[in-house]
N, C-alpha and C positions, 0 to 999 in steps of 0.2 A: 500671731499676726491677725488681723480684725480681716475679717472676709468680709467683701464686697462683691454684691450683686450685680455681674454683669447683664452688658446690652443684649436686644435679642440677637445681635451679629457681630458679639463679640470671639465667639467661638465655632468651630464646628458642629454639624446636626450630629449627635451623638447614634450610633447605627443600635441593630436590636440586641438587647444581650448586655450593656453592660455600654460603660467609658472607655473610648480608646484613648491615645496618647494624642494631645491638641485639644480634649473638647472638654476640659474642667470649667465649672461656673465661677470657680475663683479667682485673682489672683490677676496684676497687671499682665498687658501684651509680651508674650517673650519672658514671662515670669517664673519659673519652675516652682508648683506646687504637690503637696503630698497627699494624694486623694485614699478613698477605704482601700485597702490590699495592699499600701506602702509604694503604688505605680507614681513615677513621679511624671504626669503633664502639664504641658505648657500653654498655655493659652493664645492666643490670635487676634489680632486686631482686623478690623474690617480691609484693612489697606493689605492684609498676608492674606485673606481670605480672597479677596478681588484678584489677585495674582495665584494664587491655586488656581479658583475656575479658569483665569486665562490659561495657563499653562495645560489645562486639562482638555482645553476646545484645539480640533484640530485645524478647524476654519482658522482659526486665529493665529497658527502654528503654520499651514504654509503660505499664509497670506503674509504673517509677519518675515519667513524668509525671503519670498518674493520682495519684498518692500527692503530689506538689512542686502539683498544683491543689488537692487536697482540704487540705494542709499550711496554703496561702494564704491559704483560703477562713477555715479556723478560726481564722487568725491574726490576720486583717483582721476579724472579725467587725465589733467595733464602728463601724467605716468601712465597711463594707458598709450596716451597719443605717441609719446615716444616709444616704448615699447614695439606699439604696432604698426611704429613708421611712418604715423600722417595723420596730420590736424582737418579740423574740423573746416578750417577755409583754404584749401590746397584745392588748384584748379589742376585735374590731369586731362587735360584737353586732347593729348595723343592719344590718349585709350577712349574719343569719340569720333564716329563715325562724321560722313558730311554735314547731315541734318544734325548732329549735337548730341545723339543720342549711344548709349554706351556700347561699346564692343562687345559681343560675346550673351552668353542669358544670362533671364534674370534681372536685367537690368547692370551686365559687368563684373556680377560673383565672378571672383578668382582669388589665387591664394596672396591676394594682395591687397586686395579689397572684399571684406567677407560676407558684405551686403551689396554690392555692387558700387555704380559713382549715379550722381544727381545728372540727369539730362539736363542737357546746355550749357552747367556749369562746371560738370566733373567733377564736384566736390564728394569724398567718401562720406556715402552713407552711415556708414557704421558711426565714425565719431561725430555725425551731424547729430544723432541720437541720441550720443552721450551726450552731450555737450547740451542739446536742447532737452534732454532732462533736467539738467543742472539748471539751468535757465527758469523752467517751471516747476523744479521744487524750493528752489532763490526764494520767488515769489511768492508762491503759496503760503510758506513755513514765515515767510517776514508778513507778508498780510494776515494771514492767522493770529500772528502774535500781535499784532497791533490791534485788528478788530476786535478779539478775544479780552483787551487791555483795556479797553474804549466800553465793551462791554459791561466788565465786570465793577469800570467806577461809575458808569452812568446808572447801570440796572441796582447794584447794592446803594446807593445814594437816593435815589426816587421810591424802592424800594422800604429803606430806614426811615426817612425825612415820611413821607407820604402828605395828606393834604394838597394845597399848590405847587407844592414842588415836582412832586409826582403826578399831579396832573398838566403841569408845563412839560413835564419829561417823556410821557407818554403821547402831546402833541406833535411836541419834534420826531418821537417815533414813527407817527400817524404819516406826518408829511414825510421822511426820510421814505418810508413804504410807499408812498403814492407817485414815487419818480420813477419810472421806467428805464433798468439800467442801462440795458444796451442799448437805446435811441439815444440817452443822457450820453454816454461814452463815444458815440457817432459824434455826435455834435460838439461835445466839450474837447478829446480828444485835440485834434485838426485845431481846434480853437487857440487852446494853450499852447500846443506846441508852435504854431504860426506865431504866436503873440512872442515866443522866447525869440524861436530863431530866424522869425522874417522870412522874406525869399531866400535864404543862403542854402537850407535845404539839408543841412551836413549835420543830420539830428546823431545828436549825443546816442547811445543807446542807453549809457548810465540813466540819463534823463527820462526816455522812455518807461524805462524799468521802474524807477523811480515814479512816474506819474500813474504808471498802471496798480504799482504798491497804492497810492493814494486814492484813486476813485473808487477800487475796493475797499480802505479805510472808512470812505465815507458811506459808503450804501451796506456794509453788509454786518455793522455792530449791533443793527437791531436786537437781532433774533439773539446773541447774545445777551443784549440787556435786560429782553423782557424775561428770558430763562431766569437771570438773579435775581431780576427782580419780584419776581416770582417766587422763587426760594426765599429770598430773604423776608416777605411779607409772611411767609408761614414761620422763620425760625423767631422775628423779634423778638414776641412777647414772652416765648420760651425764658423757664425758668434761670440758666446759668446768661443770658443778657440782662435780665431782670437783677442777678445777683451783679453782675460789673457795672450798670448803673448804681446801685446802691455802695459798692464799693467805690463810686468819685470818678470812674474810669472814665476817659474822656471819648467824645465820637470817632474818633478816630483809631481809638485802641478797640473800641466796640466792632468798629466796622469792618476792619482788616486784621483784628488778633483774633474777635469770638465768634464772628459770623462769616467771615471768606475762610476759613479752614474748613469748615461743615459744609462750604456747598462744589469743596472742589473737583466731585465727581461726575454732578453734570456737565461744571465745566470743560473737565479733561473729553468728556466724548464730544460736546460741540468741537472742540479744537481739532480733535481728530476726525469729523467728520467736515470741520470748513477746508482742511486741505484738499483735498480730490474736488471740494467742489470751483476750488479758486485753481486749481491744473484746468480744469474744463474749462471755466471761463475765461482766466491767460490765454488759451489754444483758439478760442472762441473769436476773441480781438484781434489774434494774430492770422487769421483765416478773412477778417474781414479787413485786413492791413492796414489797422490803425493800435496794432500791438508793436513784440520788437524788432526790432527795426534792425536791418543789415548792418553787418554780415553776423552779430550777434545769433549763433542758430538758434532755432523755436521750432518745435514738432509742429503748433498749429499752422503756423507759415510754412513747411516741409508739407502741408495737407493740401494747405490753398495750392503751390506750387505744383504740386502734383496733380491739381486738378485738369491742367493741361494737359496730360501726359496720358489719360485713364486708356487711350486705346491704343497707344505704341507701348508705356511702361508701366504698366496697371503693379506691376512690384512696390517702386518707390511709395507712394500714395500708400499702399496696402501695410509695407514696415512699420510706417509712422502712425499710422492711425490704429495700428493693433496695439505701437507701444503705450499710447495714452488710452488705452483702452484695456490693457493687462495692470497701467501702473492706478489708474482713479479705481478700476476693482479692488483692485490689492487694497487701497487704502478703503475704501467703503467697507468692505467684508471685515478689514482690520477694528474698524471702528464701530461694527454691531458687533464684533464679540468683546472688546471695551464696553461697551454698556450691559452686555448680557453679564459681563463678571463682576460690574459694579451694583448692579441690580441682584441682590441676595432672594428675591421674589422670583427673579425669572427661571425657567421650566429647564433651561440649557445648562 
């Protein structure tokens, strides 16, 4: 068998004393070879080695459960709600007092409602929660994947081409950067949706949802594109692009077969660090009430609503803002130890 010299991270650091089993110089990923003493190892691809150290970090171990219960919880919603005998727009107006506010502490805990109900309108907290999880993890994971998509043709394109192409591309960046999102979002908001639905006032929430996916679309591909763009100016000139040019390979086979496989691990942490920051910013619209729109629930609109409440039902306010504040942790913590494990340099 012709022995080939592996990468420097194509294997494991071999420890003192000798080769364990995994860290041969030889032999493809997943390959069994027969090193001196007849020990037969396997060698490891960088993508086996990135998932060791994840699995070895603990950060990333209970941040990842935290995020696979809160995943369940939004996905099960509606088998929850029956389960637990009540949806997320059920008004129990008997179990409030004159002024609208809940019976009992707490803000209404009881073994009926295990967060209490929303002052004024009764609705159980508990599946207002789930439900407005569902809601901004919708959003996040489909803005993600679009921005993240937008990213990686804009940024490997201006990147490969370079000259004027890459200097128009890097303009449009300049100006994309020089909008201010949220004044932009005040304004366009209110704008668009007037423009669809007139005074009628009976907004779609699909729609809202839908227009909140797109102003993130538009503002936040940057930082993606310049990351590959980025990358791909360092891998071009690299030797196996130099060989698929010479083999006839066309731009397109070059762009998306030799050069977006190499760079897809900074990409995989930008994605996982644009979620938690597109949950903030959903909760962010929907606190200044130009997010989603009723009865559709949304934890940032459960925050604004509660701001009313802070000195009769300081609970309500307090649920909601913790869960968007347990669930963007989860995913931030989740996505520095993603980059710690794809970084074969880092200390962790």
């Amino acid at each position: 068998m012709t022995q080939t010299p592996a990468g420097p991270h194509d294997y494991a650091e071999a420890p003192a004393g000798g080769l364990a089993v995994g860290e041969a110089p030889l032999g493809e990923p997943g390959e069994e070879v027969v090193a001196a003493g007849g020990k037969a190892i396997v060698g490891r691809s960088p993508g086996q080695l990135a998932w060791i150290r994840l699995k070895r970090d603990r950060v990333a171990l209970v941040s990842g459960i935290v995020l696979v219960v809160m995943f369940i919880l939004a996905i099960a919603a509606p088998l929850i709600s029956k389960l637990y005998g009540a949806n997320a727009t059920d008004q129990h107006s008997d179990l409030l007092d004159t002024s609208g506010y809940p019976l009992g502490y707490l803000g209404g805990i009881s073994g009926s409602h295990w967060l209490g109900l929303e002052p004024q309108l009764g609705r159980d907290v508990l599946m207002q929660l789930i439900y407005g999880m569902r809601t901004s993890l919708v959003i996040a994971f489909v803005s993600a994947i679009i921005t993240v998509a937008i990213g990686i043709i804009i940024g490997i394109i201006a990147g490969y081409a370079g000259g004027v192409v890459d200097s128009i591309l890097n303009w449009v960046i300049d100006l994309v950067l020089a909008f201010p999102f949220f004044i932009f979002c005040l304004a366009a908001i209110p704008v668009v949706t007037d423009a669809v639905y007139g005074s009628r006032g009976d907004v779609s929430a699909l729609f809202r949802v839908g227009l909140i996916i797109g102003v993130f679309a538009c503002f936040s591909w940057t930082y993606p594109a310049r990351l590959v763009r980025g990358q791909v100016l360092s891998l071009r000139e690299r030797e196996f692009v130099e060989a698929a040019r010479a083999a006839g390979a066309g731009m397109g086979h070059i762009l998306f077969r030799q050069l977006l496989p190499n760079i897809w691990a900074p990409i995989l942490v930008v994605f996982s660090l644009n979620v938690p920051s597109f949950i903030t910013g959903e909760a962010a619209l929907s606190f200044l009430n130009i997010g989603v729109v009723e009865p559709t629930p949304d934890l940032g609109r459960m925050i604004n609503n509660g701001t009313s409440f802070l000195q009769t039902d300081p609970f309500y306010t307090m649920v909601s803002g913790a869960t968007i504040l347990i669930l963007v942790l989860a995913f931030n913590l989740f996505g520095d130890s993603v980059r710690d494990a794809l970084d074969p340099k880092s200390s962790r």
